[in-house]
KOLZA-599152 format. One record per residue: residue in one letter; y, x, z of N, C-alpha, C in turn. Coordinates in nm, 2 decimals. Layout:
<sites>
SITE   rest     n.c2     n.c1     n.c3    ca.c2    ca.c1    ca.c3     c.c2     c.c1     c.c3
SITE      A        Y        X        Z        Y        X        Z        Y        X        Z
...
</sites>
This chain:
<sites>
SITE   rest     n.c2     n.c1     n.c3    ca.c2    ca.c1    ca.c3     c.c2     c.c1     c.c3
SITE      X    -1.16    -0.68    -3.37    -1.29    -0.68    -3.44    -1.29    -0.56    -3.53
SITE      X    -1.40    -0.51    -3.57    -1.44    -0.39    -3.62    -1.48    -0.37    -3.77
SITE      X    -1.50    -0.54    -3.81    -1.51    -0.55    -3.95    -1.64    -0.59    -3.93
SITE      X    -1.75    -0.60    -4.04    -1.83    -0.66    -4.09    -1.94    -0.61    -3.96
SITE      X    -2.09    -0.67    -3.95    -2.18    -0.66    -3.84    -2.28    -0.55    -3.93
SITE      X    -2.25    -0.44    -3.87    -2.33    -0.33    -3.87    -2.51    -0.34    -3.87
SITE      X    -2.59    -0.46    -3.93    -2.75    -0.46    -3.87    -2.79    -0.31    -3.87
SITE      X    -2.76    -0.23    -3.96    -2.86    -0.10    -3.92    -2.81    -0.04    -3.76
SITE      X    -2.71     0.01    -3.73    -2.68     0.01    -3.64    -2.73    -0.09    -3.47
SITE      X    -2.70    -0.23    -3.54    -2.76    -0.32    -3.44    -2.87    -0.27    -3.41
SITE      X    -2.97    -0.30    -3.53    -3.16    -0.25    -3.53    -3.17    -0.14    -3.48
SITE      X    -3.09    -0.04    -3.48    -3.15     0.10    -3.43    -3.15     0.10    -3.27
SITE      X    -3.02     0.01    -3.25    -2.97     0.06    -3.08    -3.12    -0.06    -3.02
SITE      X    -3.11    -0.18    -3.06    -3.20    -0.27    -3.02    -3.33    -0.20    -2.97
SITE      X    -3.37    -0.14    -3.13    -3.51    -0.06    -3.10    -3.53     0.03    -3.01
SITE      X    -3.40     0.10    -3.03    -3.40     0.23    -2.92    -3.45     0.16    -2.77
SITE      X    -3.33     0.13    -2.74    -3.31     0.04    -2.55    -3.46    -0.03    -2.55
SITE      X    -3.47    -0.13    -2.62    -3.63    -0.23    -2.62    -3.76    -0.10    -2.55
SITE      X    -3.76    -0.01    -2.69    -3.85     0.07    -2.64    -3.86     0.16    -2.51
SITE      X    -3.72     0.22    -2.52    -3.67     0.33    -2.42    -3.72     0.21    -2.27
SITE      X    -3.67     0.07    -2.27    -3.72    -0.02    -2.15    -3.84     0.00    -2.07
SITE      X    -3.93    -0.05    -2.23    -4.10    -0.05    -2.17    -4.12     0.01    -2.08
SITE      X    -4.20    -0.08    -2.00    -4.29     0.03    -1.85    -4.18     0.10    -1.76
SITE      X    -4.08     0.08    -1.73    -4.00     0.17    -1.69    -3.96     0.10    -1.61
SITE      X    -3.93     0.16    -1.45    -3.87     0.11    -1.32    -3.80    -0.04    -1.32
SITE      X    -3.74    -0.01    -1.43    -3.68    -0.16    -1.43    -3.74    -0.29    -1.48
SITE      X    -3.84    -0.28    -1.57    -3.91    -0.36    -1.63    -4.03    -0.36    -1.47
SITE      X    -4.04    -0.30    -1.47    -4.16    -0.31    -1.30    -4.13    -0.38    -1.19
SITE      X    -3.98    -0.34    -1.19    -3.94    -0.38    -1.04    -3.87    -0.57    -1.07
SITE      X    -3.84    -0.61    -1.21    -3.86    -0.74    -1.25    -3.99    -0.80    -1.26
SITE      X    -4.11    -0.75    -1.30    -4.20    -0.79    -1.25    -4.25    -0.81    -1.14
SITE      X    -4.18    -0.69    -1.03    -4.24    -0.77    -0.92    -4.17    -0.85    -0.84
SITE      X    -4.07    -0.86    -0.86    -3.95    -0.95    -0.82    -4.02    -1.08    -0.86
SITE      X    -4.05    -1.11    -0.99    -4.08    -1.25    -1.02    -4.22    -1.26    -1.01
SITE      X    -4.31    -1.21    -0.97    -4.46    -1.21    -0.90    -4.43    -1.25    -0.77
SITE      X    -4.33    -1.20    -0.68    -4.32    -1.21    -0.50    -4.20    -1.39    -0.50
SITE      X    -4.12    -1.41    -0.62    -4.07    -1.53    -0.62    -4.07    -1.63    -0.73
SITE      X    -4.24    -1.67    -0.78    -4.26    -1.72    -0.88    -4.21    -1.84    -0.88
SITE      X    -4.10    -1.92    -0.78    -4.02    -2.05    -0.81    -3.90    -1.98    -0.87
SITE      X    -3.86    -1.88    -0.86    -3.71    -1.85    -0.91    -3.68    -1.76    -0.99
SITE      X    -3.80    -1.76    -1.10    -3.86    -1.70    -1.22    -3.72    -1.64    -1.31
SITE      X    -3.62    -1.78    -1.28    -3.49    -1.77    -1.44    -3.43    -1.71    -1.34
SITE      X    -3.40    -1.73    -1.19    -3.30    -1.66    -1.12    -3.30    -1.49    -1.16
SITE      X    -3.41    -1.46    -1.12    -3.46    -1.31    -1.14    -3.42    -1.28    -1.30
SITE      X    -3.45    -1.34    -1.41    -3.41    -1.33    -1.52    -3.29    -1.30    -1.50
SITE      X    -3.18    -1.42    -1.50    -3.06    -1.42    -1.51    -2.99    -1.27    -1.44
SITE      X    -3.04    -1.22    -1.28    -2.96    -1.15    -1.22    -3.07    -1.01    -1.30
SITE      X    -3.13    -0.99    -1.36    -3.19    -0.85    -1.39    -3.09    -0.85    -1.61
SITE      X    -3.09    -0.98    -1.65    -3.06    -0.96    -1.78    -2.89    -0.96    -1.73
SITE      X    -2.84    -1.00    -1.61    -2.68    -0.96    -1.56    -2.65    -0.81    -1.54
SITE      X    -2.76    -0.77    -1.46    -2.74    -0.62    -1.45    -2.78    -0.53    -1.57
SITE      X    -2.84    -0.56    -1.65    -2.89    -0.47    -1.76    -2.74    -0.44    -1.85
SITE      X    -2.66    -0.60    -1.87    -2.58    -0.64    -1.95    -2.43    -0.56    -1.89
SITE      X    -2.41    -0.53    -1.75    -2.32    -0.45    -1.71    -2.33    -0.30    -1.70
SITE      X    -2.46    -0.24    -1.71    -2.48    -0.16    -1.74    -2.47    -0.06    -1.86
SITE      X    -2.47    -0.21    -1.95    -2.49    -0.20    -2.09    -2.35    -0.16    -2.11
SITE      X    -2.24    -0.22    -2.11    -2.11    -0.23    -2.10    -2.07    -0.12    -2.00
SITE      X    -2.07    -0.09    -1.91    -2.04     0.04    -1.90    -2.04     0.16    -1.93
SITE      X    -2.15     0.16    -2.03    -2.23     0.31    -2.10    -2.16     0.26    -2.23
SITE      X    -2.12     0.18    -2.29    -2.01     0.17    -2.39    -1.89     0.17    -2.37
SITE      X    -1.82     0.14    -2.26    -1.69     0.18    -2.26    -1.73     0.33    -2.20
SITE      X    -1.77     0.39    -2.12    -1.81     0.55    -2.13    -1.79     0.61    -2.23
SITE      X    -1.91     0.56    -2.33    -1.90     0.65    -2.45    -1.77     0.66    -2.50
SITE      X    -1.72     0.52    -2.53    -1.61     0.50    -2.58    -1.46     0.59    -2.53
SITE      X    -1.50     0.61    -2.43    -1.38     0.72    -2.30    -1.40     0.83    -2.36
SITE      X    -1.51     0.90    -2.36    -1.59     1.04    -2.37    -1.54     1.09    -2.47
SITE      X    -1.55     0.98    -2.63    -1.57     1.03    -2.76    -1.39     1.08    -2.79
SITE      X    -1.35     1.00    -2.72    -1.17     1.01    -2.76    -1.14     1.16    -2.67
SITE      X    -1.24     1.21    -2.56    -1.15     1.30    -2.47    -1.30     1.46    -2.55
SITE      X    -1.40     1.41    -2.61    -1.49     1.51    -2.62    -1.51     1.46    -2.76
SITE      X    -1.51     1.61    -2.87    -1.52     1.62    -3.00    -1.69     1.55    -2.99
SITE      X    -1.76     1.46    -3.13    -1.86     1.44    -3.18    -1.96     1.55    -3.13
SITE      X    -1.91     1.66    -3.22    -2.04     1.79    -3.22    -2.06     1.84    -3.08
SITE      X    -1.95     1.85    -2.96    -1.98     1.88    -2.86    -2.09     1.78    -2.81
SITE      X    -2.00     1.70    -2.81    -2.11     1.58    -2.73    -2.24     1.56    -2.78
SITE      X    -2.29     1.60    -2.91    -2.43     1.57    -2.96    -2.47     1.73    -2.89
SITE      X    -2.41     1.80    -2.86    -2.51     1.94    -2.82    -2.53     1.94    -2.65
SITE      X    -2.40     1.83    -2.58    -2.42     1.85    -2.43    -2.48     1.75    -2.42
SITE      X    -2.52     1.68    -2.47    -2.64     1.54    -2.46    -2.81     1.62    -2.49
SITE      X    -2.81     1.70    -2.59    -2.91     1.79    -2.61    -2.97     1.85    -2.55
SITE      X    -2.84     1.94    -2.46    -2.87     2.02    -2.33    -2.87     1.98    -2.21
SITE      X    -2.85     1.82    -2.20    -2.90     1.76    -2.06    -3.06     1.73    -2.07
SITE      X    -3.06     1.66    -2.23    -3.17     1.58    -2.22    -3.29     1.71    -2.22
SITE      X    -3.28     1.83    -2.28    -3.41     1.94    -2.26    -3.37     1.98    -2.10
SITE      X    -3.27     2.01    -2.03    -3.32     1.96    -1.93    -3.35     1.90    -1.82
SITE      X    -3.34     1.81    -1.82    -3.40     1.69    -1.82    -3.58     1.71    -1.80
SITE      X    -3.56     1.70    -1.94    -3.73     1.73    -1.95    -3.83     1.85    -1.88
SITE      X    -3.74     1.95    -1.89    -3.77     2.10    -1.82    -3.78     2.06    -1.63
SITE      X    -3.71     2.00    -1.61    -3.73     1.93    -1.49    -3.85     1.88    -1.43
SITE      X    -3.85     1.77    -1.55    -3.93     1.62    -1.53    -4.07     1.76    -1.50
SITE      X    -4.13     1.83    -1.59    -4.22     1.91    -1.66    -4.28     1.99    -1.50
SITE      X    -4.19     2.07    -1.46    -4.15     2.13    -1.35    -4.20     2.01    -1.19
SITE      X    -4.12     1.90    -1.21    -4.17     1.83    -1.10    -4.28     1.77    -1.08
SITE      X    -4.34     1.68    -1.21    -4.49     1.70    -1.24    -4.56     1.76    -1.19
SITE      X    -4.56     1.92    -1.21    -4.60     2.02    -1.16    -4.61     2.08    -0.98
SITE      X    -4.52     2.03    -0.93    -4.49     2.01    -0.76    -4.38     2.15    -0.77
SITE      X    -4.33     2.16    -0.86    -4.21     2.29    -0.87    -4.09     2.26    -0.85
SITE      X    -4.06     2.15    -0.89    -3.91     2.12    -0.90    -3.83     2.16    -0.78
SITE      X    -3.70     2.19    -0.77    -3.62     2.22    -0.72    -3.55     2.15    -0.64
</sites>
């Protein structure tokens, strides 16, 4: 254990993921999953909040790999420079440019 329960920490990541969620392929494709099998409403629950929750868990033991083999400051600048582009992409394909 890590010592006492961090809530700011909790609240931020919560907020983040919750929002980062909305509308997004995954939240869609649960919807239509449980629109095409509205008897097996919790099943769909269960195996979409199973996969979220493995997913979840692997992007923390990741990080957790990453941070021990890659300094802090690198990793906040090559997270930076995915995420711009990233976006430079997205922007680009939008556009019917992408590569």
């Amino acid at each position: 254990m890590e010592g006492p329960m961090n809530w700011t920490l909790f609240f931020s990541v919560f907020g983040t993921i919750f929002l980062a969620e909305l509308g997004d392929k995954t939240q869609i494709s649960t919807l239509i999953f449980s629109a095409n099998t509205p008897a097996a409403r919790w099943v769909v629950f269960a195996a979409a909040a199973l996969a979220l929750t493995a997913t979840s868990a692997f992007g923390v033991l990741a990080g957790g790999w990453v941070s021990r083999v890659v300094g802090e400051r690198l990793l906040n600048r090559m997270s930076g420079v995915v995420f711009i582009a990233l976006g430079i992409w997205t922007i680009f394909k939008t556009m019917g440019k992408a590569p």
